[in-house]
Structures are given as C-alpha cells and as structure tokens.
C-alpha positions as CSV (number, residue, x, y, z in Angstrom):
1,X,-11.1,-5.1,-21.9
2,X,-11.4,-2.4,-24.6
3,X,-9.1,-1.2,-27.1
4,X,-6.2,1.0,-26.1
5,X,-6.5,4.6,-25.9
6,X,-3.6,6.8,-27.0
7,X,-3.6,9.7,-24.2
8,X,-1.9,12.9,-26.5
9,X,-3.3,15.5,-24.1
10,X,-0.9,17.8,-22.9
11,X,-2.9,17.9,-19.0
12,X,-2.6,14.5,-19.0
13,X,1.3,14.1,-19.5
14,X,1.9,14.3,-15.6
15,X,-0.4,11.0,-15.0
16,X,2.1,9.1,-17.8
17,X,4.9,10.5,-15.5
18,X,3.7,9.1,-12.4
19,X,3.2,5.7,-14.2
20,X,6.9,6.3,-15.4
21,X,8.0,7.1,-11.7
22,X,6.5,4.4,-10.4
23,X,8.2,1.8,-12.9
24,X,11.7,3.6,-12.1
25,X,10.9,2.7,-8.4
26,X,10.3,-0.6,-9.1
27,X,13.1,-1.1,-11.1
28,X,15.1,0.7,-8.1
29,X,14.1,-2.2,-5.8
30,X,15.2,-5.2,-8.2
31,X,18.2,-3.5,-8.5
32,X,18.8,-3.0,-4.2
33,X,17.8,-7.0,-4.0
34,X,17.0,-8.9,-6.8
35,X,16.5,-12.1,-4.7
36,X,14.2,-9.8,-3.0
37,X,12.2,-8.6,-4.9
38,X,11.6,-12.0,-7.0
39,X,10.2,-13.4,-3.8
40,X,8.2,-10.3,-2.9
41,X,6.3,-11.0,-6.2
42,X,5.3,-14.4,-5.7
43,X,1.9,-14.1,-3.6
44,X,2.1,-17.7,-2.5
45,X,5.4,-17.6,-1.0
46,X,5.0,-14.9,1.4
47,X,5.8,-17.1,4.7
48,X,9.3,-17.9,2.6
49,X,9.7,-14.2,1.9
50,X,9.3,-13.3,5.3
51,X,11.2,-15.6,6.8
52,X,14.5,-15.4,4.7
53,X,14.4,-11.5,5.0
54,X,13.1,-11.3,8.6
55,X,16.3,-9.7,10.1
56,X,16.9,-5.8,11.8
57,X,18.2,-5.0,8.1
58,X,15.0,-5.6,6.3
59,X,13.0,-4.7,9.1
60,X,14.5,-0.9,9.2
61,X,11.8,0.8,7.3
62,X,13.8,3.3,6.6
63,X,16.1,1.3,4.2
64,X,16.4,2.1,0.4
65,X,14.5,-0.9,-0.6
66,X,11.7,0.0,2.1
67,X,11.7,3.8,0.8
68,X,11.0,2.8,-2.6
69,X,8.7,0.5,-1.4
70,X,7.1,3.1,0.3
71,X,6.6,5.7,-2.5
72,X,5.1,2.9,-4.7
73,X,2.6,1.9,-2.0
74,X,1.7,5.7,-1.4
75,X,1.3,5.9,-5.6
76,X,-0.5,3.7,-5.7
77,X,-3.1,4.9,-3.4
78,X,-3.5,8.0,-4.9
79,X,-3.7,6.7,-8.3
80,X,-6.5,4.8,-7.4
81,X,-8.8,7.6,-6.0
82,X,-7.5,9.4,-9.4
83,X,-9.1,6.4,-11.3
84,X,-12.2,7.0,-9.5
85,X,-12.7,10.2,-11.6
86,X,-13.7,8.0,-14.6
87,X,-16.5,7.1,-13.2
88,X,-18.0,9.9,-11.9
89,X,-16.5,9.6,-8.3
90,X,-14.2,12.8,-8.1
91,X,-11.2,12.6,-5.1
92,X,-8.2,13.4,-7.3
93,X,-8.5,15.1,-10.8
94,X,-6.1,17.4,-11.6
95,X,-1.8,17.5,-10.7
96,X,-2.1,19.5,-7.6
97,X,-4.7,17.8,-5.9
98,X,-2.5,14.5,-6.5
99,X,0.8,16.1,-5.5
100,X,-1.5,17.8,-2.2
101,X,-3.1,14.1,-1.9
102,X,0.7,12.3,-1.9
103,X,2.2,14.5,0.5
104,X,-0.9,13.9,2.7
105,X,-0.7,10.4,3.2
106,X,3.1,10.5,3.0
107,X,2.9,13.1,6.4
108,X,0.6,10.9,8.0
109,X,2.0,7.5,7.5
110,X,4.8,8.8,8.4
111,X,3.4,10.0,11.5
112,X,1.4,7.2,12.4
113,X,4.5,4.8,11.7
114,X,6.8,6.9,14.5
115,X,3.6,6.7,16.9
116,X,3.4,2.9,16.3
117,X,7.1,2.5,16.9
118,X,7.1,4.7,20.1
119,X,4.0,3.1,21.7
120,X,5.3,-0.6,21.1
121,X,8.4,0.6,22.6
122,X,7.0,1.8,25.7
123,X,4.7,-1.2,26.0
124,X,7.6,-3.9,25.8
125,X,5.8,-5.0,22.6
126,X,8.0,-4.2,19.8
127,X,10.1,-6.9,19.5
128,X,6.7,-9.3,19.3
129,X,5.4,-7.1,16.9
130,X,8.0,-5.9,14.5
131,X,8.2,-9.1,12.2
132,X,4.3,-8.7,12.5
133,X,5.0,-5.2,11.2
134,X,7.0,-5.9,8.5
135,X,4.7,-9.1,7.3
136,X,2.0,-6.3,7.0
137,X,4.2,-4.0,5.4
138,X,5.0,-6.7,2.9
139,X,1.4,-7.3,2.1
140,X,0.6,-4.2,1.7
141,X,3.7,-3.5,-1.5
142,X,2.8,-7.1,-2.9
143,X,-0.5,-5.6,-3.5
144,X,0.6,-2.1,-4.5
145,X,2.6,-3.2,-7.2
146,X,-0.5,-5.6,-8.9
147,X,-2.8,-2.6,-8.3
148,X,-0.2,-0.1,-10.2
149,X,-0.6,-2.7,-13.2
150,X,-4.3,-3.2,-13.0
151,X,-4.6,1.0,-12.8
152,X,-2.6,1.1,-15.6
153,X,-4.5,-1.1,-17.9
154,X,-7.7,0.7,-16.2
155,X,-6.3,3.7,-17.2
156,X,-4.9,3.2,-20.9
157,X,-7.9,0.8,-22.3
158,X,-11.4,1.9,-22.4
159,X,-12.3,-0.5,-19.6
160,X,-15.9,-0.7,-18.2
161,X,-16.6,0.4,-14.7
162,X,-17.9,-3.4,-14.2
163,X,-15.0,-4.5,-14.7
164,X,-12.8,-1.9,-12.8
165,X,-15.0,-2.3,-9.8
166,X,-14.6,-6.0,-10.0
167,X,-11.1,-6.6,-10.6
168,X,-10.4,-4.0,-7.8
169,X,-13.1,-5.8,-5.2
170,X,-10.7,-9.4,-6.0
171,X,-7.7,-7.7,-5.2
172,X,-9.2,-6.0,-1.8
173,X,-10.8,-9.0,-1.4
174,X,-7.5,-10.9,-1.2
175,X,-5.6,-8.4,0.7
176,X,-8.0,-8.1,3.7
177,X,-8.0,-12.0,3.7
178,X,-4.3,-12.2,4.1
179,X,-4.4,-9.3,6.6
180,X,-6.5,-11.3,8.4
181,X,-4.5,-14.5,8.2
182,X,-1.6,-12.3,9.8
183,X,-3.7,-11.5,12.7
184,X,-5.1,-14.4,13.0
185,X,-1.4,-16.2,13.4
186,X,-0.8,-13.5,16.1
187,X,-3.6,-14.3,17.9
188,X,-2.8,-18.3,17.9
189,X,0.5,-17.6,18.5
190,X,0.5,-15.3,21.3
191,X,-2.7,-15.8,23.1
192,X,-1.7,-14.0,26.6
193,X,-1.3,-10.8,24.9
194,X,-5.0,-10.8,23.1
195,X,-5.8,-7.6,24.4
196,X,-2.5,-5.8,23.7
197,X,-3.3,-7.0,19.9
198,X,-6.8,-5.8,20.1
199,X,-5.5,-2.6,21.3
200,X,-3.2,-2.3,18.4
201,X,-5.7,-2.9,16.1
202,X,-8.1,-0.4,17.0
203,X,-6.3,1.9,18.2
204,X,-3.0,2.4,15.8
205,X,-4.2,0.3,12.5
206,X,-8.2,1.2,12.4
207,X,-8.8,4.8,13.7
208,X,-5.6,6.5,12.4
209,X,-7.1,5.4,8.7
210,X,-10.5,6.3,9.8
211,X,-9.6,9.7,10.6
212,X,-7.5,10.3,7.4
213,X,-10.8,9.1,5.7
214,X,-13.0,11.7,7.6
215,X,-10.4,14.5,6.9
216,X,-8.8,14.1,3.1
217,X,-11.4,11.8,1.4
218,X,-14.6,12.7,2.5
219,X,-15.0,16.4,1.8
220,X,-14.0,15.3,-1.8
221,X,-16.5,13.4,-2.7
C-alpha cells in the first residue's frame, strides 16, 4: 500500500462526506446494541450472533439497528462501483450519479424485500425462512462494513489496481462461501422442501439482481 493522498479538491468533498456518513451510521448501531454489534463484527462467531439475536425483534427489518444497517450496506455498494473509476472502469463518477445510483438500489431492495416477504407468506414458507433471511442479511452488513474500510484505504492511499482487485476478490470470495454454507444448512436441514429453496433462489435472490445488473450497471459501463 502507497503513501496517503491528501484529497483538497472541492468536487471531491461529497465522497469524504459519504465516508463520514457511513462512520456516523456505524457508530448509530453500537450505540442501538452494543452487545450487538461487537458480535456482528466477529466473522467467526456468526452462528453465536444469530442465535442470541434470532427473535421477531431483530428479525423486523425495519428496526433502527436494521435501517442503519441497511444504509451502510447500500453505501457500500455504491462506493464500490465509484472506486471502479480509478481504474478506468466508469459506473459512478460524479455526486449525482451516486445519489441517482443510492436511491436506485435503495427502491429496489426495498421492492424486492416486500416481494420476498409477500411470496413466503403466501407459500406458508416464512416462518422456515425468516431466520434464514436474517442470517443472509447479517452476512451481507458483516461484509459491508470491512468493504467500507478496505474502500477507504483504496480510496485515500495510492493503492495499485493489483492489489484493489485482489483484496476485493478475498472478501467476495469469502462472502459467497458463507452464502453458500447458509444454503447449504438449509438444504441439510430441510430436505422436503428442496424445490421451494431452489425456487427462492432463482427466482427472488438471483434474477431480481440480474435484472438490476442489465438495467443500472450495464449501460454504464
């Protein structure tokens, strides 16, 4: 890793702000539940984590500590594709295509999350899949908040694209392995409703994202 760059452009102030945001939020959540959040961070105790906070409290997503989860997950997103301008990869690069870009995925996670809670509900499959739901869910912040610091670094040293590609290939390396291990545990677990789980995964977990893809992502590039 480089030295550190000092960023004293005026167009750039609103990228330090979204950093700042982002740190407020985070801060926000230790605050809600400290115990929480100390056991959110610790990668290797994720099966402790959901266990001790696997009740209908925790598992309404629209909580405080679930919102603020939500905004840093969503940040982190986009602050990634902004990274990607860097290296010659152009998705996000100025304010209003990252406020346009936020708002984008915030509509349609929204939007897929109300879908995924009215199908399950029809199909008698919520209550088997909400603690799967909020395992996912759990993942997916874990991993936000370590890509937030691993953007920032990328973002305020004069780091190689080598070394940005790699360090961002281990950490999507690791989070489709532990998506996988939750699926997997479903699948052991509830064998007899294989193609219910199938169904869920193609239907409301891998096209909704393809589609954003097709959509948002792809005429940027």
């Amino acid at each position: 890793m480089g030295e550190w760059i000092y960023r004293n452009s005026i167009d750039q102030d609103w990228i330090s702000l979204i950093f700042f945001l982002n740190l407020l939020w985070v801060v926000g959540m230790a605050n809600l539940d400290p115990t929480r959040m100390r056991r959110l961070l610790k990668f290797y105790a994720i099966d402790i984590y959901v266990s001790k906070h696997n009740n209908e409290k925790n598992l309404n997503f629209l909580s405080p500590f679930n919102l603020l989860s939500l905004l840093v997950l969503l940040n982190a997103v986009c602050l990634f594709f902004l990274s990607l301008s860097k290296f010659d990869l152009t998705v996000i690069e100025f304010a209003f295509e990252y406020y346009y870009f936020f708002l984008t995925c915030l509509i349609f996670v929204g939007l897929r999350y109300a879908f995924i809670w009215f199908t399950m509900k029809q199909m008698g499959l919520l209550r088997t899949l909400k603690p799967l739901l909020f395992k996912s869910f759990s993942h997916h912040i874990q991993f936000a908040v370590f890509l937030l610091l691993f953007l920032f670094l990328s973002y305020y040293t004069s780091i190689s694209k080598l070394l940005f590609l790699t360090g961002f290939i281990l950490i999507a390396g690791l989070w489709f392995i532990y998506q996988f291990r939750i699926l997997f545990s479903l699948f052991r677990a509830r064998p007899q409703d294989v193609l219910y789980i199938i169904l869920y995964l193609c239907s409301l977990k891998l096209i909704p994202w393809y589609w954003f893809y097709i959509f948002t992502i792809e005429p940027r590039l």
